[in-house]
C-alpha positions as CSV (number, residue, x, y, z in Angstrom):
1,X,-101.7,-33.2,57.0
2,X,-99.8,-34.5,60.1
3,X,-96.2,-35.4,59.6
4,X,-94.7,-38.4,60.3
5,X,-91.7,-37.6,62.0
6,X,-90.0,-40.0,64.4
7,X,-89.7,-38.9,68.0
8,X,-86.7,-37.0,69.2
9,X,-83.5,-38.6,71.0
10,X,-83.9,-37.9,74.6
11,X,-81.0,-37.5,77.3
12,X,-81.2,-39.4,80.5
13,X,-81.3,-36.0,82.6
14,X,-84.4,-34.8,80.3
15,X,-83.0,-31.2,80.5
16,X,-84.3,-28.0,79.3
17,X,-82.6,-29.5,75.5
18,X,-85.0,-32.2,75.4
19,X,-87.9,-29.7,76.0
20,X,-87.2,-27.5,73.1
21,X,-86.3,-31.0,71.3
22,X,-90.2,-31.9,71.8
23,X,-91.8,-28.9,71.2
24,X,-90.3,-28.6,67.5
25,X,-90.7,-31.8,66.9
26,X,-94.3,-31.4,67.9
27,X,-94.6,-28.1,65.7
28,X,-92.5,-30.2,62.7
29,X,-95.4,-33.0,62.9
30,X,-98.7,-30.2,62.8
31,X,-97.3,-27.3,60.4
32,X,-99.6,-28.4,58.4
33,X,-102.2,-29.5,59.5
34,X,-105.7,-28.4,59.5
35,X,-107.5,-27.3,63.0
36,X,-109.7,-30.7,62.4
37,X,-106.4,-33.0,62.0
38,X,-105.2,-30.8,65.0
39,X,-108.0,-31.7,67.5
40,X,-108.3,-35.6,66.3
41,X,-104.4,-36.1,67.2
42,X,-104.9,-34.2,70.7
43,X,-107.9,-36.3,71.4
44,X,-106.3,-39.9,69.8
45,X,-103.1,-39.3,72.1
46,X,-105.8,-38.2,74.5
47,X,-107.8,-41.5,75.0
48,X,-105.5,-43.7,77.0
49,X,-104.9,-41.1,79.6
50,X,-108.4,-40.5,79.5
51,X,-109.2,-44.3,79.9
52,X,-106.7,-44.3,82.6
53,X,-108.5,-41.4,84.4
54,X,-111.9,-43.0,84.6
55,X,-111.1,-46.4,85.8
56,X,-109.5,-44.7,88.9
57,X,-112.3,-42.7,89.7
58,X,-114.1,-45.8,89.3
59,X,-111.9,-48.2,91.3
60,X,-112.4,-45.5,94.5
61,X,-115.7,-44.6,93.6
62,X,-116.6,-48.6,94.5
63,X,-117.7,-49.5,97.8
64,X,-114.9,-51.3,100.2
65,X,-115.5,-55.0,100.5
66,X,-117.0,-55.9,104.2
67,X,-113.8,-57.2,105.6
68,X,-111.5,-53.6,104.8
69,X,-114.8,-50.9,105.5
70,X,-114.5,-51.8,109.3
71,X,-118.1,-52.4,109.1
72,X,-118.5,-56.1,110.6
């Protein structure tokens, strides 16, 4: 079961505080979760990033329009 925990306060600096801040929220939120619940939160926080990723690679895998490849 994954807790519902809201996130932790953090400071304007983000100093080493707010790293140990995450990490026990983050361990708070799985204690008790199973290794299935585990992997389906690390992939659902996953996705956007993962959207993100492949629309780059997209965007410069795409051929340069006429006008900006030089090629007249």
């Amino acid at each position: 079961m994954i807790h519902n925990i809201p996130k932790p306060e953090l400071s304007p600096n983000f100093t080493i505080d707010d790293i140990h801040k995450i990490r026990e929220w983050y361990n708070e939120r799985l204690k008790d979760a199973t290794v299935e619940e585990r992997l389906a939160d690390i992939r659902r926080q996953a996705e956007p990033g993962i959207k993100e990723i492949e629309a780059r690679r997209n965007s410069v895998l795409q051929p340069a329009p006429p006008e900006l490849s030089g090629k007249n």
